[in-house]
C-alpha positions in Angstrom: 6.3 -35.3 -32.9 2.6 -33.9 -32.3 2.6 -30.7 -30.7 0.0 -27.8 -30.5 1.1 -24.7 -32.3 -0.1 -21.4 -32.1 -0.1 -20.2 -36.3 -1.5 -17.3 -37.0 -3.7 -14.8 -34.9 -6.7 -16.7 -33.2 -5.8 -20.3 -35.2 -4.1 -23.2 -33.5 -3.5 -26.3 -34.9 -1.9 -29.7 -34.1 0.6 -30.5 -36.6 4.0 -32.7 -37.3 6.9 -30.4 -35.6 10.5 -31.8 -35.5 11.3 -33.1 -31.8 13.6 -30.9 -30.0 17.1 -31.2 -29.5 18.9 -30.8 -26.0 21.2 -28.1 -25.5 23.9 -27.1 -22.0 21.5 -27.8 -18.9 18.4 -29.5 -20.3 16.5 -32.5 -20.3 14.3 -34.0 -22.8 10.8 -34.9 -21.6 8.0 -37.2 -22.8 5.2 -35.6 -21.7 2.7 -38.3 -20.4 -0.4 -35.6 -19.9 -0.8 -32.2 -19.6 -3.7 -29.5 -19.0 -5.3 -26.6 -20.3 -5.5 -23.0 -18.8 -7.1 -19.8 -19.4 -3.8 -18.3 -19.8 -3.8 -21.0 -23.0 -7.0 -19.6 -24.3 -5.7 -15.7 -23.9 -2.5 -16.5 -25.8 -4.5 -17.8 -28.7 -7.0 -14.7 -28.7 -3.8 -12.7 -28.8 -4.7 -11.2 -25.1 -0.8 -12.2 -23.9 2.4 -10.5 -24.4 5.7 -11.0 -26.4 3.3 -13.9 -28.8 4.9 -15.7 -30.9 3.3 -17.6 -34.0 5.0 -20.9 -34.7 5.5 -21.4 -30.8 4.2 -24.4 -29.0 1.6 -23.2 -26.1 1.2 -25.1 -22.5 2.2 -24.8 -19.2 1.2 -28.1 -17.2 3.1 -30.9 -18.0 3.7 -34.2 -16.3 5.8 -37.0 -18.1 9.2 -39.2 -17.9 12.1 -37.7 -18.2 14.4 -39.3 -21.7 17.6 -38.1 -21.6 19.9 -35.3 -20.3 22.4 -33.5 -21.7 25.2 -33.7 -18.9 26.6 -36.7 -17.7 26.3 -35.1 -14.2 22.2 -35.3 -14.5 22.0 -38.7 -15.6 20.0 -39.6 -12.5 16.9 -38.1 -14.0 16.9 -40.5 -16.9 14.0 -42.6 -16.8 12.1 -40.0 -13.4 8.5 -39.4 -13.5 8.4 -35.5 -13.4 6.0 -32.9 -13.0 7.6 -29.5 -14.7 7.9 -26.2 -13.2 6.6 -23.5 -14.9 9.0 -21.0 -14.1 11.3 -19.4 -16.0 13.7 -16.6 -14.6 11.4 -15.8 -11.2 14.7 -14.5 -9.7 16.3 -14.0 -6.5 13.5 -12.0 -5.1 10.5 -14.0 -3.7 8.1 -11.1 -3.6 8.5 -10.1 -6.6 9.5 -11.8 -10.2 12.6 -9.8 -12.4 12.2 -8.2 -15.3 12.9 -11.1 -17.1 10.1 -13.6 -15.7 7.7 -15.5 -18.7 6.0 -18.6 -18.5 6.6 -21.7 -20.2 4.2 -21.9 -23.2 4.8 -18.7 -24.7 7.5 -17.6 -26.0 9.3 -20.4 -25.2 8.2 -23.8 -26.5 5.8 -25.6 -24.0 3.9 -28.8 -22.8 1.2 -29.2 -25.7 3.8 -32.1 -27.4 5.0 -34.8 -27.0 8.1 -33.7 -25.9 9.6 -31.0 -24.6 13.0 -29.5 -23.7 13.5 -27.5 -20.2 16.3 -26.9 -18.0 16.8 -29.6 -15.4 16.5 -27.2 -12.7 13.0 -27.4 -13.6 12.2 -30.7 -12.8 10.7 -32.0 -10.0 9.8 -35.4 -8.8 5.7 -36.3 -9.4 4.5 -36.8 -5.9 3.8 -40.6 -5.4 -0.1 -40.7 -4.5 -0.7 -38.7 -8.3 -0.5 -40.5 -11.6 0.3 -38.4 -14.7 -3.2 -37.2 -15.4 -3.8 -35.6 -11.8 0.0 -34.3 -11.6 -0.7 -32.8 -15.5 -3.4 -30.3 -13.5 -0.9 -28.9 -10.8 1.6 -26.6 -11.9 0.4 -23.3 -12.8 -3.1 -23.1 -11.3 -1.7 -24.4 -7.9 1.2 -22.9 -7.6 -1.2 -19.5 -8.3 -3.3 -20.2 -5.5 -0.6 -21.4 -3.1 1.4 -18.1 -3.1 -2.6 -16.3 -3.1 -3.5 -18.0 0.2 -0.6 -18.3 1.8 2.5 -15.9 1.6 0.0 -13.0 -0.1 -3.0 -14.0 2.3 -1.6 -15.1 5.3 -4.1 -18.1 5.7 -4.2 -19.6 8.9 -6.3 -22.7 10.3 -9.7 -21.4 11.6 -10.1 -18.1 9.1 -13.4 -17.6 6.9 -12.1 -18.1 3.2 -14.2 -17.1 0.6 -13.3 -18.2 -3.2 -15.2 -16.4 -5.6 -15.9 -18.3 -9.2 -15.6 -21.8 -7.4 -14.7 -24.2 -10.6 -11.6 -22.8 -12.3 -8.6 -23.9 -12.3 -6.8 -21.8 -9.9 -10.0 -21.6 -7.5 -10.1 -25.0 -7.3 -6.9 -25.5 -5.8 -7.5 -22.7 -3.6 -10.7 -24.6 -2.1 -8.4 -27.6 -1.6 -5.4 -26.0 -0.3 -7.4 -23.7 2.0 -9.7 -26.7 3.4 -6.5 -28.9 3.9 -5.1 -25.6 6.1 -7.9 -26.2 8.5 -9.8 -22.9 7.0 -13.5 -22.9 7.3 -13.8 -22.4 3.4 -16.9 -21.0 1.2 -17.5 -20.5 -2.5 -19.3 -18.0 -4.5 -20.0 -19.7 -8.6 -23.0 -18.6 -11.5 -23.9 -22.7 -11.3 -25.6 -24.3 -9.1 -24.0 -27.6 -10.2 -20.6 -26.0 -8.7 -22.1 -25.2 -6.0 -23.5 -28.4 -5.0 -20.0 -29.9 -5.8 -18.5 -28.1 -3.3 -20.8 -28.3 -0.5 -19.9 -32.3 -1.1 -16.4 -31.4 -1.3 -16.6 -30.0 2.1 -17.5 -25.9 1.9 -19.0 -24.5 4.9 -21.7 -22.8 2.4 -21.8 -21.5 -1.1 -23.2 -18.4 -2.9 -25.0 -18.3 -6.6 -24.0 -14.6 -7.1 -26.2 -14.8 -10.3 -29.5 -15.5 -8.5 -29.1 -13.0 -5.4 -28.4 -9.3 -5.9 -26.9 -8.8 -2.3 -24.5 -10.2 0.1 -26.4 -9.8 3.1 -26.0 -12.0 5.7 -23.7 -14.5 3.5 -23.9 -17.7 4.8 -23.5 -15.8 8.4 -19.9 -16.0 9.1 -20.1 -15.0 12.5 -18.6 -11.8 11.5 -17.3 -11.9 8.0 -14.3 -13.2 6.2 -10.8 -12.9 7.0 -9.7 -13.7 3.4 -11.3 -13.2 0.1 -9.8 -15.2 -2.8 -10.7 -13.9 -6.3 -9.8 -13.4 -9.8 -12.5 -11.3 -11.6 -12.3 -8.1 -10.1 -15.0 -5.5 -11.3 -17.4 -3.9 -8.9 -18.1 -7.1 -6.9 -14.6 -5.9 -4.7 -16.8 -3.8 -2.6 -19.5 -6.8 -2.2 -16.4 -8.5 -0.8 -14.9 -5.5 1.1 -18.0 -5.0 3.1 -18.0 -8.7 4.0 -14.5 -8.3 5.5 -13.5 -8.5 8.7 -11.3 -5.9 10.4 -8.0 -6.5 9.1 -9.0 -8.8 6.3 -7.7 -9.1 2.8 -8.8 -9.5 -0.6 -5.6 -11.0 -2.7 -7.0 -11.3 -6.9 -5.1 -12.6 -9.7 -7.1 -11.4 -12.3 -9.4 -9.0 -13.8 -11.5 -11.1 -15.9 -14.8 -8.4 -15.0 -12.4 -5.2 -15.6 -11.9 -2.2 -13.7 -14.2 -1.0 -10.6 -16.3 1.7 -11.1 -15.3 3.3 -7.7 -13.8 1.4 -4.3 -15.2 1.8 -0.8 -12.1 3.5 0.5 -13.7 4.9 3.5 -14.9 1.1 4.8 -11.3 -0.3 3.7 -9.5 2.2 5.5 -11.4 2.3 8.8 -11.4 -1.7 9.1 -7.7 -1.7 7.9 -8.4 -3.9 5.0 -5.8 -4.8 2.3 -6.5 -5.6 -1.3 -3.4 -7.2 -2.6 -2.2 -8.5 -6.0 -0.4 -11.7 -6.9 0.9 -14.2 -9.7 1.6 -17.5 -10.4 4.7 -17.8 -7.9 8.3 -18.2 -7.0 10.4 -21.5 -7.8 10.3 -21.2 -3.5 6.6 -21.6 -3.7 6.3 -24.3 -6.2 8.9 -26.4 -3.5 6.3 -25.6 -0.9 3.4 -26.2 -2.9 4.1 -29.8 -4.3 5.7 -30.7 -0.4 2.2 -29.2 0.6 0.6 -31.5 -1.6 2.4 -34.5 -0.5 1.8 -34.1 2.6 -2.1 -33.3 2.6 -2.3 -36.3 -0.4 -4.2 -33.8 -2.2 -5.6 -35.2 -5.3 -6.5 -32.1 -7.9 -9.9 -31.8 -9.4 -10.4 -33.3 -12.8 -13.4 -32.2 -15.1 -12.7 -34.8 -18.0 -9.8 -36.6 -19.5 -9.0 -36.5 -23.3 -6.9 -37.6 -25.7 -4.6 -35.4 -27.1 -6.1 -35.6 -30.5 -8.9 -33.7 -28.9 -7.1 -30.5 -27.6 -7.9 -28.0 -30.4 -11.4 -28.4 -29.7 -11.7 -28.6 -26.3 -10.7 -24.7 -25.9 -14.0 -24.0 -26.5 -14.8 -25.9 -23.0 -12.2 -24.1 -20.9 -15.1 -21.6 -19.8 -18.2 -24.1 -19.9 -20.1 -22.8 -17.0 -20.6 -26.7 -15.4 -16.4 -27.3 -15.6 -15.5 -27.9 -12.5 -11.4 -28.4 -12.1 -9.0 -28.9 -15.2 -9.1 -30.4 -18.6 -6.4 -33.2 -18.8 -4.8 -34.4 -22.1 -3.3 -37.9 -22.0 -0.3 -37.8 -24.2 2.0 -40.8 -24.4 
């Protein structure tokens, strides 16, 4: 089979790999599409832990399920499935063991054309996606699922703001939090995103490259209860005077570094919370694709490839006009 293969430090290559063999508890997969993530792109800059060269990278996976090791899980034979992520999340739903890792790295992931998981991580494709939207949901919603709602506390009628409106994870956050009856808003470097989300619905949107100051942002009537981000840097305290008592700031990510200082003395008078999360328990990923369902929300797709193209297309995964994911159709 085809399958993407991390080599050697920075290089990635599609190549001939033998197809995998199923083992106590797993199910063999034919992936039907899958989708890139920044977490992709880190791995092969060697930005990850526990690497492995040889390994096959991918997370997001969507495809028909081929056959099953026990006789007891024959029912999945011939199931349209979208994969969970997960692997060893553990008991706790705050926080993951010691144990957690992601499928794509170390262990063998979705960039093939098949894969091998354990059937606890399958889960039936919701009915109003085909493969190519389904492909996009996994990690990057089930990120901004656990970010809105069991680490934000999102309810209908809060001011959401999602800095770097376009990614992956941020996309699904606009979606999630506008189909939760939020009044949502956007902060992006491109105008082209932002006018893609005022169609998609945002009460107002914020080039943060063209304006040196937050005043008066899109007057909230009083600020934001919840500030969804994932570049840190010193924008927090942009963000933290924009809060409303009691409001939160919940990141997953870094991508601008460390702050040079934090306004303590506004967070601690307005009893505001900056909070940290990940991608999300096997709970969450239940709630998230039931969430789904039941909005019909349809993921945002920048482009659709074939998966002859996915060495190349890293270079796009940060393109400042990519708005939603990358999709690879597979078989």
């Amino acid at each position: 089979m085809k399958a993407l293969v991390l080599t050697s430090p920075g290089q990635i290559e599609l190549k001939e790999v033998p197809t995998p063999t199923l083992s106590a508890g797993k199910a063999l997969v034919k992936i039907k599409a899958t989708a890139l993530n920044r977490r992709d792109d880190w791995i092969r800059e060697g930005k990850y832990p526990n690497i492995k060269f040889g390994g096959i990278l991918g997370s997001d996976g969507a495809g028909v399920v081929e056959s099953v090791h026990e006789d007891s899980d024959q029912s999945w034979v011939g199931k349209d499935v979208i994969i969970n992520p997960n692997i060893d999340w553990g008991p706790d739903l705050d926080i993951q063991s010691g144990k957690y890792t992601i499928l794509g790295m170390p262990v063998n992931g979705t960039f093939a054309e098949y894969v091998v998981v354990p059937v606890d991580r399958l889960h039936h494709k919701p009915f109003h996606l085909d493969f190519l939207q389904a492909s996009a949901l996994p990690l990057g919603g089930l990120t901004a699922f656990r970010a809105l709602f069991r680490k934000g506390g999102l309810r209908a009628g809060q001011n959401v703001l999602i800095s770097g409106f376009g990614g992956g994870v941020a996309q699904f956050a606009f979606l999630f939090a506008k189909a939760a009856g939020a009044n949502v808003y956007v902060s992006s470097g491109s105008d082209e995103k932002i006018e893609k989300a005022l169609k998609l619905g945002a009460k107002g949107a914020y080039n943060y490259k063209k304006h040196v100051n937050y005043e008066e942002l899109w007057k909230t009537k009083g600020g934001f209860d919840l500030v969804i981000d994932s570049a840190g840097g010193d924008q927090l305290n942009n963000f933290i005077k924009m809060l409303r008592p009691q409001g939160k700031i919940v990141f997953y990510g870094a991508t601008n570094g460390l702050p040079s200082k934090i306004d303590l003395y506004r967070m601690f008078w307005n009893q505001l919370s900056l909070v940290g999360t990940t991608m999300g328990s096997d709970h969450e990923f239940n709630e998230m694709l039931a969430f789904v369902s039941q909005h019909q929300i349809r993921p945002l797709v920048d482009s659709i490839r074939p998966f002859s193209r996915i060495v190349e297309s890293f270079g796009d995964i940060t393109r400042p006009n990519k708005v939603g994911k990358i999709v690879f159709q597979v078989g």
